[in-house]
N, C-alpha and C positions, 0 to 999 in steps of 0.2 A: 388539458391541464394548464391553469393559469401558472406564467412563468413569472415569480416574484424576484427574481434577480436582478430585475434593471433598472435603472433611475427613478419609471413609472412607465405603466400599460402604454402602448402606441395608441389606442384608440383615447385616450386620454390629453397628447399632444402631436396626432397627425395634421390638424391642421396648422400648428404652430410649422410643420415641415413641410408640408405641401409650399407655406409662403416663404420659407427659405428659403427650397429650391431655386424657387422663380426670383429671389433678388426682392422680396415687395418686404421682408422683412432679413435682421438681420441675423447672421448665424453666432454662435458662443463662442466656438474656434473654429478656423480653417487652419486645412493644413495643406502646404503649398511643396510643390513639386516635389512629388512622391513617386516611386516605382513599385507602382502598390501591387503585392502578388494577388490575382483575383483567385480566389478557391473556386467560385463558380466555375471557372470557364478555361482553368490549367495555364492561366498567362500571366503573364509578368506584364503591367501597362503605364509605359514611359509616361513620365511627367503629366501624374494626375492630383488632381487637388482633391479633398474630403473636406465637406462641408461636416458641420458639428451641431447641431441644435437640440435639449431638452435631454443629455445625455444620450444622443442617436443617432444616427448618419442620416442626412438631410439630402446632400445634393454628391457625385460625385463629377468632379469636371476632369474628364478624358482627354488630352489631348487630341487637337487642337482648342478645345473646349478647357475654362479654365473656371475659379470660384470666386473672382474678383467679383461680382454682382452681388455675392453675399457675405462679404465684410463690410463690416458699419463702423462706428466709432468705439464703440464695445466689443468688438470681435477681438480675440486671440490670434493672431497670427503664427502661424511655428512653419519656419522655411525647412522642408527636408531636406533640402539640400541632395536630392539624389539619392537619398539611404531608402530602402526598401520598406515598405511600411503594410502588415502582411496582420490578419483579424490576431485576437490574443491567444494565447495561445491555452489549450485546454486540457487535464489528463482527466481519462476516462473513467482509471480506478487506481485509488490509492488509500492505504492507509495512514493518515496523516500524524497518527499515535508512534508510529517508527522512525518519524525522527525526533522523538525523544523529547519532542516541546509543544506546548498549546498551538493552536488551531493561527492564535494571533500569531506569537514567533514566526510558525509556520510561513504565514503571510510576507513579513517582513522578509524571509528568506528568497521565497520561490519569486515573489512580483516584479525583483528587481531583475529576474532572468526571462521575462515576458509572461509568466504564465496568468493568466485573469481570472482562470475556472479551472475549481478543481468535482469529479466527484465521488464522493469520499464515502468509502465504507469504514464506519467510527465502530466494527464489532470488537477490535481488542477492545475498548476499554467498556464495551456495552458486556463484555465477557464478565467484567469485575464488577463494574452498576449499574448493569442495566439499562435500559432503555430513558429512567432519569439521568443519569449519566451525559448521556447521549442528547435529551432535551438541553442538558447544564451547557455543552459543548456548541450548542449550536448559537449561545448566547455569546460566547467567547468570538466565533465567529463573524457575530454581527455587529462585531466593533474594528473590525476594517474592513478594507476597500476588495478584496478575494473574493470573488463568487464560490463562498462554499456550499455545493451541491450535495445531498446525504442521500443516500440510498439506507434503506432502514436492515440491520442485520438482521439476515434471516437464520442464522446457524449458530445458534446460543442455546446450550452447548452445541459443537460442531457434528459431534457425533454422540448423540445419547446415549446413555448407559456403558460408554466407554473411559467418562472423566467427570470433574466434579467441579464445577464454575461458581463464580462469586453471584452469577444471576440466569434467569432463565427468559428469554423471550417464546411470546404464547402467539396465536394466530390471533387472539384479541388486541395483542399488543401489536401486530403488524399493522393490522386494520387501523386501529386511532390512528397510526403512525401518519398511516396515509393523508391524512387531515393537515397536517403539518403543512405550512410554508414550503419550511425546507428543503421536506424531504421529495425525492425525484422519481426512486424506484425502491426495489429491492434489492439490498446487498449481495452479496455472493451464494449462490446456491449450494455450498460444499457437499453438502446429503445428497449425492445424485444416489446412492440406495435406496434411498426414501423416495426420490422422484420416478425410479426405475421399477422399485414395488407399489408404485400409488399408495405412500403412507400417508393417510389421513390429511396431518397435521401440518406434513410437508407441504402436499400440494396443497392447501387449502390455504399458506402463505402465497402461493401463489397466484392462486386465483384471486386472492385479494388484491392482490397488486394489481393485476388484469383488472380487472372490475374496478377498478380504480382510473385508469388509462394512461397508468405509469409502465416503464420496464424492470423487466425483471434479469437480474445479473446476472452470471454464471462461473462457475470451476469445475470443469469436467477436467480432473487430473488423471484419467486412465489412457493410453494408447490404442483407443479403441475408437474406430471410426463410423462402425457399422449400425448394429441392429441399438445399440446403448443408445450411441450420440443422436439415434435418429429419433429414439422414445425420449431423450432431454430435453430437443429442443422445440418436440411437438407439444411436450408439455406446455409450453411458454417462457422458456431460460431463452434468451438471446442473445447472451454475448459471453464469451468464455476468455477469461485472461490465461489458462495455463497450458497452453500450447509448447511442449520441447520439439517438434520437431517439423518441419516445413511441410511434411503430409498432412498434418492436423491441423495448419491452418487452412489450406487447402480443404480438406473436408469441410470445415466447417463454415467457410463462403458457400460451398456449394450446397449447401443444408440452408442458406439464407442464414447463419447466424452471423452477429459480430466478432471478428476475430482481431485481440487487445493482443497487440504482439508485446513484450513485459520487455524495460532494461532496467534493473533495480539498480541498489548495490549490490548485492550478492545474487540474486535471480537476474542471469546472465545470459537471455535468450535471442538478442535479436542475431545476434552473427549466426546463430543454426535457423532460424524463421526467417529471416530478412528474402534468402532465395526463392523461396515460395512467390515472393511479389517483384524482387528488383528488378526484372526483364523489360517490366511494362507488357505481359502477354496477360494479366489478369486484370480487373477489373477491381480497385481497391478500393469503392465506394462505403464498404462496411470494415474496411481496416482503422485499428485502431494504435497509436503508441501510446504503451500507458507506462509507470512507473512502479505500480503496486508498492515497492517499499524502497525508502533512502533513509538512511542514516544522516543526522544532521554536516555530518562532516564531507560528506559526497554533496549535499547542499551547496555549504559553503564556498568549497576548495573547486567542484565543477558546473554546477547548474541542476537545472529540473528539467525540462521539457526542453532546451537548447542545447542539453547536453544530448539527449537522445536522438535529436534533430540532426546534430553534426555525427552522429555515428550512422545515423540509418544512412546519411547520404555518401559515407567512406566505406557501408556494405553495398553500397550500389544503387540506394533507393534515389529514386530522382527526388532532388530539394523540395519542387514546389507539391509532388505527388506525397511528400515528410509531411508538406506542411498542413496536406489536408487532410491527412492523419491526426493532427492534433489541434484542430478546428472545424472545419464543417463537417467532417465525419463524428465525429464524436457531440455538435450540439444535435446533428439528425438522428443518431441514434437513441439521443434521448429526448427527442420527440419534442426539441426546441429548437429546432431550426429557423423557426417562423422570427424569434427573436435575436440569433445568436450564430458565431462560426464563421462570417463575412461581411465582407464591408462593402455591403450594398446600403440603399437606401432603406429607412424602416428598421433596419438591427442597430443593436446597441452599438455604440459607438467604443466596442474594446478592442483597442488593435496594440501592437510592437513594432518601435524598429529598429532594424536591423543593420549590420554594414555589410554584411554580403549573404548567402546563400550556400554556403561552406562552411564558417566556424558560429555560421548563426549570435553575433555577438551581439545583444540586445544592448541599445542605448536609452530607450526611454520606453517607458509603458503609460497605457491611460487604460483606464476601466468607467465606462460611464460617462466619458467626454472629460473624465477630471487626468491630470495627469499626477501620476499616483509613484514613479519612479524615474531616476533618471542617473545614468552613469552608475550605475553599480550599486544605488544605493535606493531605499524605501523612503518616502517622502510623506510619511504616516507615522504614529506611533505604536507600538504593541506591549505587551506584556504588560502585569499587575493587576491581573485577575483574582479577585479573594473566591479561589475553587472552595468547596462546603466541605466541613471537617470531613464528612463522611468520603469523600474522593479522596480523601491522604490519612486517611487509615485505614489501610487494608489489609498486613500483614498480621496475619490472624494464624500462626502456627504451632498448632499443640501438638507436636511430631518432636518425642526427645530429638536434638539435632546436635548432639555433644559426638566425642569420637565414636564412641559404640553404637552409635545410628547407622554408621557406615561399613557398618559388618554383613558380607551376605554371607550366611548360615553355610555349612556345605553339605545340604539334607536332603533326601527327597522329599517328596509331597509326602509323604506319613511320617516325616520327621525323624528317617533312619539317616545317621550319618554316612556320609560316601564312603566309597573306599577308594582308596589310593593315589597318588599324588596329582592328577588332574579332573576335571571333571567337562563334558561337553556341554556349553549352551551355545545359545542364540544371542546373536549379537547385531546391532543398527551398523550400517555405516553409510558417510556422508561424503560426498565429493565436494569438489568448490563451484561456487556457483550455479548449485542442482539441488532444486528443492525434493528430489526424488534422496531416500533411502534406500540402501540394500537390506537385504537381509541373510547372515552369514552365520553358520555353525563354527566355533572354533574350540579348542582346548584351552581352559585356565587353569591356572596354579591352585590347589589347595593348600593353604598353609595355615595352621593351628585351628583345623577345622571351617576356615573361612576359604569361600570363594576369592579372588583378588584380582584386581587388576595387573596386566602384563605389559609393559613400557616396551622390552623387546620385540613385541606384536603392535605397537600403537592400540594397546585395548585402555580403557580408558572404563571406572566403575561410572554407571547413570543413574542420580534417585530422584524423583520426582515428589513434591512435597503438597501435603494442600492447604492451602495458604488463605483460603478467605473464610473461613465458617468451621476452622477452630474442630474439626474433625478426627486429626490427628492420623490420617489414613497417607500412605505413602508406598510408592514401589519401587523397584530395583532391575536395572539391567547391563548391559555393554556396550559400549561404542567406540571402534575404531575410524579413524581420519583425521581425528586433531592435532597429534602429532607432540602430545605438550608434557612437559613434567612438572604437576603441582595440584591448582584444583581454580576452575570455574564455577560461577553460580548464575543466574537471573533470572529477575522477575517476569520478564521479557520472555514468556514460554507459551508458542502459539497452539491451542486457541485458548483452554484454560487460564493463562498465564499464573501458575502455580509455583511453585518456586525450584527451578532447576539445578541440580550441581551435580560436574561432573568432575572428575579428577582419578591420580593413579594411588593416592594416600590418603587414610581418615584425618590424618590431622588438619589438613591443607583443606579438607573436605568441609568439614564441620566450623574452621575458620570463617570460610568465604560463607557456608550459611548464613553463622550468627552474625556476619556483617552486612547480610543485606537486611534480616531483620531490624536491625537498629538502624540501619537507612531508612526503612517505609519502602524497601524495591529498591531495584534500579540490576547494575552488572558489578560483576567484581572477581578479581584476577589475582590468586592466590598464588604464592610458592613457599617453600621451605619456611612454614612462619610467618611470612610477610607479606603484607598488601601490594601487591604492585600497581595495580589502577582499581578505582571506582567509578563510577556513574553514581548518581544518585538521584533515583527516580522515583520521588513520592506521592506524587500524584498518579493514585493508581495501580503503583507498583512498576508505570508506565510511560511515565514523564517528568520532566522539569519545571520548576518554575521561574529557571533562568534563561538569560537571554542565547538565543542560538546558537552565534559563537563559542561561549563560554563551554556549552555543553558539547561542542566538536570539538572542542580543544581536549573535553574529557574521553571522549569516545577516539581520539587519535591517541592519548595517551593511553590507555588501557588497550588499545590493536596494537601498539607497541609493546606492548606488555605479552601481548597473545605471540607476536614476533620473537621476542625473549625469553619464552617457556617453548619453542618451538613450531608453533603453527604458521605455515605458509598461505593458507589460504585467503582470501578479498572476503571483507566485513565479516569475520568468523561469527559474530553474537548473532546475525540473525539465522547462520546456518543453523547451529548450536536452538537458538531458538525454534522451529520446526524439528526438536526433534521429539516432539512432546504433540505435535499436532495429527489426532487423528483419523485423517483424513486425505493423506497425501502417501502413495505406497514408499514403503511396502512394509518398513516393521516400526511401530514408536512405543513411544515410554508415556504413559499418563499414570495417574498417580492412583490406576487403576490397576498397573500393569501395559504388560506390553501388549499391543495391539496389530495384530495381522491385518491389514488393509486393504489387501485383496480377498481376503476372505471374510473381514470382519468379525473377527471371535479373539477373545482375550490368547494367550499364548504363555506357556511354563515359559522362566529362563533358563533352564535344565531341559537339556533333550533326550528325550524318553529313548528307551532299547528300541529298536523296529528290527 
């Protein structure tokens, strides 16, 4: 696989570096006494210099060995001064649509915190348009200095026949994909059903990938180690980000796959995975720290990949064994190592540095030999993208959404009224920081023949709406954990992103709908009447077209908002968001209904006599 990430091919200016090396020609920058972390070799090597030539590491001089023979009169000089200077740094999988701004924003955000490469599964918004979409995004992309990597969505929809998405990815569309520049592999495999019954169309994404001589992604969200994980990854899935528990990673090295230990904003997993490897008794060659999802305001306020860096190493993981977690493990998994992950001679010249190996505090980045960040800041510009009408028009909702939307019937399945003041269903619930769902039987109130939500119980009404192709189809269920009194909505509803709202009242309900309708998407935080925060995310249903800051200021005000209606939990919207996705156990809401996920079949939300 030719890697188009970098300045230009090596076999194109190798000999421009061979005469580097040697001093007979001169370099673009050196960079002078550095404590460069080598990933090759697990060491940290005092006062070394890096040569710079054609965007690519040319010479490095080791002490006693220095780079003075290749600065000319043209050369850059940049004294490290002793700061640590370590490749750039990489996440493995992310969805770059969750924090809420273009791909550019994005950029401007993460680069100034070291990261150079990201690679990105863009399936939320390929959920709404498709794999043009997707093409549109990559163009956004290629107006800064971010190596953005794509892996092509493979689960559009996630789970067939269980929800109803703005577009559909085919095994034709995987295949062109492959063609692409851009793209590196295959996105996240969530159908492991599909991979487990040898359906068709599933593996047949995959094997295009294969046959391509790209990787293919993985999410195996079951706690199953054995005879499953063994048929996923024989199929050709190689690396699996949703690992809860230090046994599954575990399994999963020893099965050769890639195992993406995740710290999101709200997917909270390294402090329970971290044990699995901080001893130093395993072998972390194919570990990975990835990010899967951040909230522009977790951006801002802490980092991307440095922020995860300084926590793996306060769970015990050794700093430089972090760092090669999120560099040369992550360019050799995806089967670019040859270019990329270290700063040897030959790879691109993307490195960070740093001032220590603890709070990982980046001071300058370069990507390409250019230096692209420094102090805290992007040294590029981004945003003002004209996205195509059809990317910011997609709320397409013919589902009455006025009060009386938000009535559940209190009937059975033949439409006989209940009897008597409560009735049993089935109800989600969500913890913090746990992309996993319960699934809980509980008693509701009947009142004036409707079902209702119950604030005493933290039960909270769920309706899931469809929002791109004007259908008018929509379901209904319960969910306790948010802890809130009023009503939530968003667009932001993984993987359909169809239009979510939950709350304990129809008025508050029907509120927060009609107001993300006339946003175009985004989030919004209802009470008693009143708006308390918005997002507004109209591209898509799933982003902004402002500047990243801006939109963390919104996204802190509306968590404030979720704080003042009563929720405790870290980044609620993307909990709140999964609870629509179905494909992660064990019970969700599509706007097909509720979805049993360990068994896969639609489910009443009335539980029958047994």
């Amino acid at each position: 696989m030719r890697n188009t990430f970098c300045k230009m091919p090596l076999w194109e200016c190798n000999r421009t570096l061979i005469k580097v090396a040697q001093g007979q020609q001169p370099a673009d920058l050196v960079i002078r006494h550095a404590r460069l972390v080598s990933v090759t070799t697990h060491e940290v090597l005092e006062d070394t210099d890096v040569a710079i030539a054609c965007g690519r590491v040319a010479y490095l001089g080791i002490a006693p060995h220095t780079a003075e023979h290749c600065i000319g009169e043209g050369t850059t000089v940049i004294d490290a001064a002793g700061s640590f200077v370590a490749p750039g740094f990489m996440d493995g999988h992310v969805h770059v649509e969750s924090s809420m701004v273009g791909v550019d924003e994005y950029a401007r955000a993460v680069v100034p915190h070291g990261t150079t490469g990201i690679y990105w599964d863009p399936h939320e918004l390929c959920n709404v348009t498709g794999l043009e979409g997707v093409a549109e995004v990559i163009k956004v992309a290629e107006s800064v200095p971010l190596k953005a990597m794509v892996t092509t969505p493979s689960c559009v929809p996630a789970v067939p026949g269980f929800e109803d998405t703005g577009a559909k990815v085919t095994v034709d569309g995987v295949r062109a994909s492959m063609g692409w520049d851009a793209v590196v592999g295959l996105g996240e495999m969530m159908n492991y059903p599909g991979i487990l019954s040898c359906q068709d169309d599933v593996v047949q994404e995959v094997n295009e990938t294969l046959r391509s001589g790209r990787s293919v992604t993985g999410h195996y969200s079951v706690c199953e180690t054995d005879r499953g994980l063994n048929a996923y990854v024989a199929s050709g899935v190689s690396s699996c980000h949703e690992s809860v528990r230090a046994e599954d990673v575990l399994a999963k090295l020893r099965l050769g796959m890639c195992a993406q230990i995740r710290e999101g904003s709200a997917w909270q997993n390294l402090h329970d995975l971290a044990p699995a490897v901080a001893d130093g008794s395993i072998d972390t060659r194919l570990c990975n720290l990835v990010s899967d999802d951040n909230h522009p305001n977790t951006l801002v306020t802490e980092g991307h990949l440095d922020r995860i860096l300084r926590m793996a190493v306060r769970e015990g993981i050794d700093p430089v064994t972090a760092i090669q977690m999120v560099t040369i493990n992550v360019a050799t998994y995806f089967q670019m190592g040859a270019d990329m992950g270290s700063i040897t001679p030959g790879k691109c010249a993307d490195l960070v540095f740093i001032e220590d190996l603890k709070d990982f505090r980046v001071t300058r980045t370069v990507i390409d030999g250019e230096v692209v960040a420094e102090d805290g800041a992007a040294l590029f510009e981004a945003g003002g993208h004209p996205y195509p009408a059809w990317m910011c028009d997609t709320m397409h909702v013919a589902a009455d959404i006025s009060e009386k939307a938000f009535v559940i019937p209190a009937t059975d399945e033949d439409g006989h009224a209940l009897k008597g003041d409560t009735a049993l269903v089935r109800a989600m619930v969500v913890s913090p920081g746990s992309t996993i769902t319960e699934q809980v039987r509980v008693e509701v109130p009947v009142k004036d023949g409707a079902l209702t939500a119950d604030p005493a119980q933290d039960l909270l009404k769920a309706f899931v709406f469809e929002r791109h192709h004007a259908t008018g189809s929509f379901a209904y269920g319960f969910v306790r954990g948010f802890g809130i009194h009023g009503a939530l909505a968003q667009t932001v509803a993984h993987d359909a992103h169809n239009l979510l709202v939950v709350g304990d009242n129809d008025a508050d309900m029907a509120l927060a709908a009609r107001t993300l309708v006339e946003a175009g998407g985004g989030e919004v935080a209802v009470q008693d009447g009143k708006v308390l925060g918005l997002v507004r995310l109209p591209i898509c249903g799933l982003m902004s077209p402002e500047r990243v800051e801006r939109v963390a200021a919104d996204v802190d005000a509306i968590e404030g908002a979720w704080a003042d209606m009563g929720c405790t939990m870290p980044s609620p919207f993307m909990t709140m968001g999964l609870l629509s996705l179905a494909c992660i156990p064990s019970l969700r809401l599509t706007n097909r209904g509720y979805v049993n996920t360990d068994s896969f079949r639609l489910e009443p939300v009335l539980v029958r006599d047994e």
